[in-house]
KEMARSE-166940 format. One line per 8 residues: number of its first residue (from 1); their letters; for each residue y, x, z of C-alpha. Coordinates in pm, 1 decimal. Layout:
! KEMARSE-166940
NUM) A) Y:X:Z | ... .
END
This chain:
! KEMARSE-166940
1) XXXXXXXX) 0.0:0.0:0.0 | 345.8:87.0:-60.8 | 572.0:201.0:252.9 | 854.8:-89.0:366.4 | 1137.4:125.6:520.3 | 1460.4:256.7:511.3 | 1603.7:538.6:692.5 | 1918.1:808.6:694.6 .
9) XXXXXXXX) 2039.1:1067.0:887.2 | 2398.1:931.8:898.4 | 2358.4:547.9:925.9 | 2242.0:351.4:1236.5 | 1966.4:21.5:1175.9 | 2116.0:-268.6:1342.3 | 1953.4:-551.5:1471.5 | 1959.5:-748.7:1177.1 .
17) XXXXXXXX) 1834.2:-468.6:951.0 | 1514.5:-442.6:1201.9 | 1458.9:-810.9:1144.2 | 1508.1:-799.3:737.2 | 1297.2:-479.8:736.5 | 1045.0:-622.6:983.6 | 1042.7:-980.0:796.4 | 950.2:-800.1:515.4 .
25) XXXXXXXX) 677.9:-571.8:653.3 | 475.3:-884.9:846.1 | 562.2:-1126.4:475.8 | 398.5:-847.5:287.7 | 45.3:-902.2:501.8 | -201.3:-1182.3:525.0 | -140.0:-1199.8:949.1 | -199.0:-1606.8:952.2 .
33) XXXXXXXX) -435.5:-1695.6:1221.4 | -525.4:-1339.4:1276.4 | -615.8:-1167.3:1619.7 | -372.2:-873.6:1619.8 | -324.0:-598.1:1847.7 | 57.3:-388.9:1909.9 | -3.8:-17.7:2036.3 | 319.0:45.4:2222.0 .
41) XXXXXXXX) 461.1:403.6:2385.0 | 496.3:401.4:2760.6 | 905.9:476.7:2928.4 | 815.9:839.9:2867.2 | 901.3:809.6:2443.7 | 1306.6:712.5:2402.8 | 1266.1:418.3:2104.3 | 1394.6:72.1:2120.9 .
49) XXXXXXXX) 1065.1:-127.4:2189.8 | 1220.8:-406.2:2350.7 | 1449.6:-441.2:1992.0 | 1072.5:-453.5:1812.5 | 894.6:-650.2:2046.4 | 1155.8:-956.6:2030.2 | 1142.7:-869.8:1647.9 | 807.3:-892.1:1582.1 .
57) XXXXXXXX) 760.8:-1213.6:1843.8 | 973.6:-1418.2:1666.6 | 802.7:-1335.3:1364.2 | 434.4:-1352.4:1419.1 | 425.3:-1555.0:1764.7 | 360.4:-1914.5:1562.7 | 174.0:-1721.1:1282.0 | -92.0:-1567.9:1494.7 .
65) XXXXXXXX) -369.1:-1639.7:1718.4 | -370.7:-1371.5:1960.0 | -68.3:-1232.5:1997.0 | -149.8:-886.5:2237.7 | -9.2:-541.8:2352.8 | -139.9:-249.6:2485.5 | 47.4:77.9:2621.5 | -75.3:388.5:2442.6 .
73) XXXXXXXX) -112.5:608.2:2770.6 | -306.2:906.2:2686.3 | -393.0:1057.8:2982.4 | -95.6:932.2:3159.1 | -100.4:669.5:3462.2 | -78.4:298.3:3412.4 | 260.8:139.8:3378.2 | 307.4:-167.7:3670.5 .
81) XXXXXXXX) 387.1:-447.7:3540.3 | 740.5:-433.9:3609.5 | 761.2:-156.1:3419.1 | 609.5:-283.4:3106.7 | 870.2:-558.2:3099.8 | 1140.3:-296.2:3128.1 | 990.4:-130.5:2854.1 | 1015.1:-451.4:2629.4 .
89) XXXXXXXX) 1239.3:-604.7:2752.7 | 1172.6:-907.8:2988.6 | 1350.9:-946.9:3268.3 | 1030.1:-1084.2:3479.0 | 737.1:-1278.7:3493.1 | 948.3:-1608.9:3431.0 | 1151.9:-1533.1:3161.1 | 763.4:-1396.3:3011.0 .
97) XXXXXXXX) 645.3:-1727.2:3047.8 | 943.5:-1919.3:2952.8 | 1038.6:-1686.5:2633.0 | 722.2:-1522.0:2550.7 | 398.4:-1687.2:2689.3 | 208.7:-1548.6:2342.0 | 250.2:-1256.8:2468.2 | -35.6:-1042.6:2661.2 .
105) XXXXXXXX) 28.4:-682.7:2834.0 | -246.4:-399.8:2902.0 | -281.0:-104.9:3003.8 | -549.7:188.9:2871.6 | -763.3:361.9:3099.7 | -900.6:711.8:2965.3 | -1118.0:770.8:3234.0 | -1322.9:451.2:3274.6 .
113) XXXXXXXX) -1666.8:439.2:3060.1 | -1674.4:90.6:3059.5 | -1399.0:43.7:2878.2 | -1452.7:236.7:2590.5 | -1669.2:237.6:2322.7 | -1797.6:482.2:2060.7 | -1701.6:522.1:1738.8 | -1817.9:775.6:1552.6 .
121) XXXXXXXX) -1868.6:1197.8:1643.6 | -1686.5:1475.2:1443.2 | -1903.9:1732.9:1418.2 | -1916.0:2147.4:1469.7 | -1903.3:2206.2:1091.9 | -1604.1:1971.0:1069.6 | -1394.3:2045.3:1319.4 | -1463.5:2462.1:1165.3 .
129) XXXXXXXX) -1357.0:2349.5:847.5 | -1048.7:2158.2:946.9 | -946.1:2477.4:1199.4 | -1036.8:2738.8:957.3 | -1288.2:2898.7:1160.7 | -1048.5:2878.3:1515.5 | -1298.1:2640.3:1652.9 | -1669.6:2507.1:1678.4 .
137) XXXXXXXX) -1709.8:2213.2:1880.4 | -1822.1:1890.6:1836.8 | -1698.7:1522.4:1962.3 | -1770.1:1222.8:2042.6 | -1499.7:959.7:1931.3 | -1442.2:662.9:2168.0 | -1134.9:419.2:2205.1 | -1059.8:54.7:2438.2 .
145) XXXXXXXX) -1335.7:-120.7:2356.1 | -1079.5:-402.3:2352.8 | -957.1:-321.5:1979.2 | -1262.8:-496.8:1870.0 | -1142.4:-814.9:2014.5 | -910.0:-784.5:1702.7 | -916.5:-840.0:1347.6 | -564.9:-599.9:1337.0 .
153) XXXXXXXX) -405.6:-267.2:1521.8 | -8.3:-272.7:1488.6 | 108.2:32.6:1603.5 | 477.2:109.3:1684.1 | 607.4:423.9:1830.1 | 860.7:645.4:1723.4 | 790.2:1037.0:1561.6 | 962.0:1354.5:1706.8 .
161) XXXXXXXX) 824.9:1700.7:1684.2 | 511.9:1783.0:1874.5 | 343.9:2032.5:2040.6 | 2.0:1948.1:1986.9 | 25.4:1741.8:1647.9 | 318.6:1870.9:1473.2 | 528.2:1570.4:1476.1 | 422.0:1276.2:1683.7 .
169) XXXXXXXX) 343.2:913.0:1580.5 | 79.4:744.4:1332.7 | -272.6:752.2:1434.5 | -168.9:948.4:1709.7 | -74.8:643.0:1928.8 | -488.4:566.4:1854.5 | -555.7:929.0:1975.9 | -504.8:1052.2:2223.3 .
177) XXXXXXXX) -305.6:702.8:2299.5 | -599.5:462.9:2383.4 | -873.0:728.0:2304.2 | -1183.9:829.1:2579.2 | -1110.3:1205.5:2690.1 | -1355.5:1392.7:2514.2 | -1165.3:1387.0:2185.3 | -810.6:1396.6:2388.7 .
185) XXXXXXXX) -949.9:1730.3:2472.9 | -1066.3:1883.0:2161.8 | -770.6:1870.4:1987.9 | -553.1:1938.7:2267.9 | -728.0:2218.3:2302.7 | -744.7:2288.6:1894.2 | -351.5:2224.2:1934.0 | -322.5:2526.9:2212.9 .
193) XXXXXXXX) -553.9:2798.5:2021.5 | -264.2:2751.1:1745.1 | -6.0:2768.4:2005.0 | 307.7:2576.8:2006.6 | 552.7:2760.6:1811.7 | 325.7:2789.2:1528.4 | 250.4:2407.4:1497.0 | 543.5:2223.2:1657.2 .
201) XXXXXXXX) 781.9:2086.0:1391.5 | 503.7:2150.9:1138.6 | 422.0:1828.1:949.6 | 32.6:1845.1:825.7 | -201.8:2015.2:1099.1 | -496.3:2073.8:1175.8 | -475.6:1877.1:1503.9 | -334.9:1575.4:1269.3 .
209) XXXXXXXX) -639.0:1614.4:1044.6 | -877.4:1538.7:1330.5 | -674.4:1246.9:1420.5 | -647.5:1072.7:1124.3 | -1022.8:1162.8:1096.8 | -1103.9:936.4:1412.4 | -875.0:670.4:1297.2 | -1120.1:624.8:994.7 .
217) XXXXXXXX) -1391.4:567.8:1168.2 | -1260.3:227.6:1296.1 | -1346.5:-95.5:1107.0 | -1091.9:-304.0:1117.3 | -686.3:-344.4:944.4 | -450.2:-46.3:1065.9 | -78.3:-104.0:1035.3 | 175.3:77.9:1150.8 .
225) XXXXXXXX) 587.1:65.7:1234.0 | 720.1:426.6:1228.7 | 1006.9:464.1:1418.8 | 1240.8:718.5:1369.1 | 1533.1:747.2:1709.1 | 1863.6:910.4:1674.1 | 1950.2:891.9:2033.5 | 1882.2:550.8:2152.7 .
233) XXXXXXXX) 1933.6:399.8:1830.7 | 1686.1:347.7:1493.7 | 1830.0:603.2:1196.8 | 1452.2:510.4:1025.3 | 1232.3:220.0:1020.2 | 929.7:223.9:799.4 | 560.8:-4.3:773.3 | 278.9:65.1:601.8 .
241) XXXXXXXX) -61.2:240.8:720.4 | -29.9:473.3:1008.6 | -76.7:786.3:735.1 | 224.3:617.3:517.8 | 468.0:515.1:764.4 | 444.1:815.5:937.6 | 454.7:1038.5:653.8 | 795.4:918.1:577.8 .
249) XXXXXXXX) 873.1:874.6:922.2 | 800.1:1256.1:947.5 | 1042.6:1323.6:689.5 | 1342.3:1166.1:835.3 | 1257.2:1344.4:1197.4 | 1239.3:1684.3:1033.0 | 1620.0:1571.6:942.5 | 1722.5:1426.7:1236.6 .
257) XXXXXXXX) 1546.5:1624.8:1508.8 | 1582.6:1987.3:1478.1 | 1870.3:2186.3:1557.6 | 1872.0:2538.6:1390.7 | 2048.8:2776.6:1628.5 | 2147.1:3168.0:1494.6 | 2023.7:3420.8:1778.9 | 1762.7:3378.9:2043.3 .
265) XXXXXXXX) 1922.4:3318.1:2426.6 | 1825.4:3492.7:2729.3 | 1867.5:3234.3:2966.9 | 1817.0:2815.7:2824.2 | 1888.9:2536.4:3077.0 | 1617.5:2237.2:2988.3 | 1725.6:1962.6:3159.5 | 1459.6:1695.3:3227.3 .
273) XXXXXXXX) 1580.0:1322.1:3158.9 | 1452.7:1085.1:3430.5 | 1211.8:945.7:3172.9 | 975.2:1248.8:3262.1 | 865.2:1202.5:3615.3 | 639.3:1473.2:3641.4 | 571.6:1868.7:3490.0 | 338.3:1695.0:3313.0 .
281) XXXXXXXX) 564.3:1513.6:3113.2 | 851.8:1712.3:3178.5 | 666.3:2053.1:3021.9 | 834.2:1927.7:2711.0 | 1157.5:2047.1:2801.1 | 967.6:2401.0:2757.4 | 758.8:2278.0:2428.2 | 1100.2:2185.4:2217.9 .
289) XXXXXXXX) 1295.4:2530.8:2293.2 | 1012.3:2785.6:2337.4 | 1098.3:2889.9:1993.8 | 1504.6:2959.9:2080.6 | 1440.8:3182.3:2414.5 | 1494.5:3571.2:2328.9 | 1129.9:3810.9:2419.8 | 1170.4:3853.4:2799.9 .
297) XXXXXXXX) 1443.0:3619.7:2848.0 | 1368.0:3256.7:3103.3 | 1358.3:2860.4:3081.7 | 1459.7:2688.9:3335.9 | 1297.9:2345.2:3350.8 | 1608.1:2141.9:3550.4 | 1478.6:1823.6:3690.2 | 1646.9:1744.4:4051.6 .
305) XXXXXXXX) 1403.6:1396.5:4041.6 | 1075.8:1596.6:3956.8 | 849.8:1577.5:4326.6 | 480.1:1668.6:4156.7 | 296.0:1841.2:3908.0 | 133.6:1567.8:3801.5 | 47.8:1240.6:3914.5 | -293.6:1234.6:3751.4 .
313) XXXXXXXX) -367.3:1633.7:3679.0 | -218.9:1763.4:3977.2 | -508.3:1877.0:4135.5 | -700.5:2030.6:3922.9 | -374.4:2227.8:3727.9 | -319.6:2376.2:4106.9 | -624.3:2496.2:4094.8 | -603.6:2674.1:3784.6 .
321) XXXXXXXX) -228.0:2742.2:3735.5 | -3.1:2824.2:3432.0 | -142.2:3076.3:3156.1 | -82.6:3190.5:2846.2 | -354.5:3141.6:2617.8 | -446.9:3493.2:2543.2 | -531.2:3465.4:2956.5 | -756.3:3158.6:2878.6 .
329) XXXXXXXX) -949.9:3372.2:2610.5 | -1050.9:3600.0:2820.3 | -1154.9:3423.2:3099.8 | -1315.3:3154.4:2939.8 | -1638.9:3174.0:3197.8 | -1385.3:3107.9:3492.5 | -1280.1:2768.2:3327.4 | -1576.9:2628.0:3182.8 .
337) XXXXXXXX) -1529.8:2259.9:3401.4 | -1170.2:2247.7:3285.2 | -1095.6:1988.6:3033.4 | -889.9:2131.5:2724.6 | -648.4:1897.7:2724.5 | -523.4:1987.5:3084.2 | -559.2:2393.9:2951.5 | -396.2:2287.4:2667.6 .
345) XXXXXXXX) -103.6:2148.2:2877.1 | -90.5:2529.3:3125.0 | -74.0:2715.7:2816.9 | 211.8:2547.1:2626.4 | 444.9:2520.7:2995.9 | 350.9:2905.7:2994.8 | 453.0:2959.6:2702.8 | 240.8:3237.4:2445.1 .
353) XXXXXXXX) 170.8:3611.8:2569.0 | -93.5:3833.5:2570.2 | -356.6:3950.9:2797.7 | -458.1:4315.5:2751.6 | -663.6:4521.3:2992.4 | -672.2:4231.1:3287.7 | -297.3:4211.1:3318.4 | -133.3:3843.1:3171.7 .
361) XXXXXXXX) 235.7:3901.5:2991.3 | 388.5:3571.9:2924.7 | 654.6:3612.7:2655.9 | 941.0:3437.6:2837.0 | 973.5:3362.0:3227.4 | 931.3:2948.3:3288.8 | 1111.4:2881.3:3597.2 | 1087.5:2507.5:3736.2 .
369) XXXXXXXX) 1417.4:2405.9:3922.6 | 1258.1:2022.1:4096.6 | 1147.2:1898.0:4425.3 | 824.0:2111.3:4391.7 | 821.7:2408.3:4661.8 | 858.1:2752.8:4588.4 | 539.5:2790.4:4758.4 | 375.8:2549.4:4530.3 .
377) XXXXXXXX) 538.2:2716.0:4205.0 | 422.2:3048.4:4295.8 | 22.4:2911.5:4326.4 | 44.1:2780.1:3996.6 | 206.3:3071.5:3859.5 | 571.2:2969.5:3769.7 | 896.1:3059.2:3890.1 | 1082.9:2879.3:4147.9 .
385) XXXXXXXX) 1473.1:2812.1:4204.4 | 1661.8:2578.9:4423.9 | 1827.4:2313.3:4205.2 | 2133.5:2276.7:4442.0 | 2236.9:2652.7:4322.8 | 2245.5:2510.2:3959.2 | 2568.0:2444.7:3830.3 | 2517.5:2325.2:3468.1 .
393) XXXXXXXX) 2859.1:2490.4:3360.2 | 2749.3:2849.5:3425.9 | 2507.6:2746.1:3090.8 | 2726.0:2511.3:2922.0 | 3032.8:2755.1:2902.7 | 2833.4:3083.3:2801.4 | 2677.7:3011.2:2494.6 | 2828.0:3262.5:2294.6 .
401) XXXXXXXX) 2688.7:3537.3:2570.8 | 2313.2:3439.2:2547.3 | 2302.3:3110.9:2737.3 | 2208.7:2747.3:2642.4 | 2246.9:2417.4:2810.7 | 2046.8:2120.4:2674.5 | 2124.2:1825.6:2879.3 | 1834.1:1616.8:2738.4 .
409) XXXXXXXX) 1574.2:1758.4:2666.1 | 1212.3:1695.2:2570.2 | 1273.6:1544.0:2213.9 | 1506.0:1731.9:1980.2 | 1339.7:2080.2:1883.3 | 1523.5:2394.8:1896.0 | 1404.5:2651.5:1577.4 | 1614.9:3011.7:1519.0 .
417) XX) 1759.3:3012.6:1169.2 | 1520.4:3225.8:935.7 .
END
């Protein structure tokens, strides 16, 4: 099918051109009576969902017979309810029922068996092909059980650079986003042997091959609304399948979300947006300007609000720490119980380095400036410093001598000039 869409780096979508453009996309489908499915991103993705949900509600909501929504977690921990109307857009459970009783909410859980189901297994020889030889491993593919229940998956979520995928958005809001952990882990893992700076920014990956390789395995209609977010606003809008809408939605973010800077700096100033509530959301402020930090030079991760590690990792990154991959490599026998999505996660907040002759040198120094205790950041093998000594202006004023302050970070990707 052909992609429905518009998008510009200079020009803002409105409402009404979100309701022509999605009018289009839903007239251009045979939805009537159909069972269908939204995929949405939890608060930690900046796109106007409540904008599409209304949209797409008033659209379909006398067209369809189910009428459902499901938050594309990953590994991350269920939304409350509360917090799924924020992200739409309801005020509370009575303006749901008086506005929007077609509508259903859910939440994914990774880690329960029961509510998965298997779809299919990528194999050794595949996943060798797709990597080039960088990995062997096989997986099993499973995903909610509950998107049999449905004769089609709508996905919406908007695309940014990414540190595992290249750019973010498509099938990926099927994997990792309501996917069972062993394939989360493979290609977070496949994502990490590449390392960051070599696939972030990067439109067709490996790591994107193996997800739009899952996505095939599953049986019924995939659609998809690409969203493409120039601040809190839509600059890009396009439907199609999730490979078509996000290949054009890649396009526009390649425009929109990079910022090209001339030198390296010695000392960047990420500061964390209260959208990321833990380092394990929050490690993006280090994913989007590893690339701009000069060899030897620090990060500091800036997030006042930041208390944990993670809500749902904590533990177990504690126990392991923060490490470069090269350190990883070599000590593979150490971490053979580890998942490789939560390795995958240490090694791009480390940042690349090498490991020569037992001794790990990280490029650049990561220093975390949040609630967590200096006591804590030294076990897990990251710097510490006391927010209250940070005055953003020391950054924001020195530019031109080797410093950079990024007062929201996480989404827009920092590249030196070639």
């Amino acid at each position: 099918m052909s992609v429905i869409g518009a998008g510009s780096v200079d020009r803002i979508l409105n409402e009404r051109d979100v309701f022509a453009l999605c009018e289009q996309a839903v007239s251009s489908q045979n939805l009537e009576g159909k069972r269908l499915l939204f995929i949405i991103p939890d608060h930690s993705r900046t796109a106007p969902i409540d904008v599409m949900f209304r949209t797409l509600y008033d659209l379909l909501a006398d067209r369809v017979a189910l009428l459902d929504f499901i938050v594309a977690l990953g590994t991350h921990p269920p939304m409350s309810d509360a917090a799924i109307y924020q992200r739409v857009g309801i005020s509370d459970k009575i303006e749901h029922g008086a506005k929007y009783p077609q509508a259903r909410f859910f939440n994914h859980y990774w880690k329960d068996k029961s509510k998965l189901r298997t779809i299919g297994t990528v194999t050794e020889e595949e996943i060798a092909e797709i990597s080039n030889g960088l990995m062997r491993q096989a997986a099993e593919i499973t995903i909610n059980k509950m998107v049999f229940d449905y004769d089609v998956l709508m996905i919406i979520g908007p695309t940014f650079p990414h540190e595992v995928v290249g750019f973010s958005g498509g099938n990926k809001y099927l994997f990792p986003g309501i996917a069972g952990q062993e394939i989360i882990d493979l290609f977070h893992w496949l994502g990490a042997l590449i390392t960051n700076p070599m696939i972030i920014g990067t439109k067709y990956t490996p790591v994107r091959a193996v997800v739009d390789k899952a996505a095939a395995f599953l049986p019924m209609q995939r659609l998809c609304f690409s969203l493409v977010v120039k601040e809190k606003d839509l600059a890009g809008l396009y439907f199609g399948t999730p490979e078509e809408a996000w290949d054009a939605a890649a396009d526009l973010s390649d425009q929109l979300h990079i910022i090209y800077k001339d030198q390296p700096f010695k000392s960047v100033l990420s500061c964390a947006p209260a959208m990321y509530d833990d380092l394990w959301t929050g490690g993006k402020c280090m994913y989007k300007l590893e690339p701009v930090v000069a060899d030897g030079g620090e990060l500091i991760i800036y997030a006042p609000h930041i208390k944990e590690v993670s809500v749902v990792h904590g533990e177990i990154i504690e126990k392991i720490g923060y490490h470069t991959r090269d350190y990883f490599l070599n000590n593979m026998e150490k971490f053979a119980d580890i998942p490789g999505g939560i390795m995958a996660h240490s090694t791009h907040v480390k940042g690349i380095g090498s490991y020569e002759n037992g001794i790990e040198k990280p490029r650049i120094n990561v220093i975390l400036a949040t609630q967590i205790p200096p006591e804590v950041c030294a076990k897990i093998n990251l710097g510490y410093r006391d927010p209250v000594t940070i005055d953003p202006a020391d950054w924001q004023n020195r530019e031109g001598e080797g410093y950079l302050y990024v007062p929201k970070a996480g989404e827009m990707l920092f590249r030196l000039k070639r």
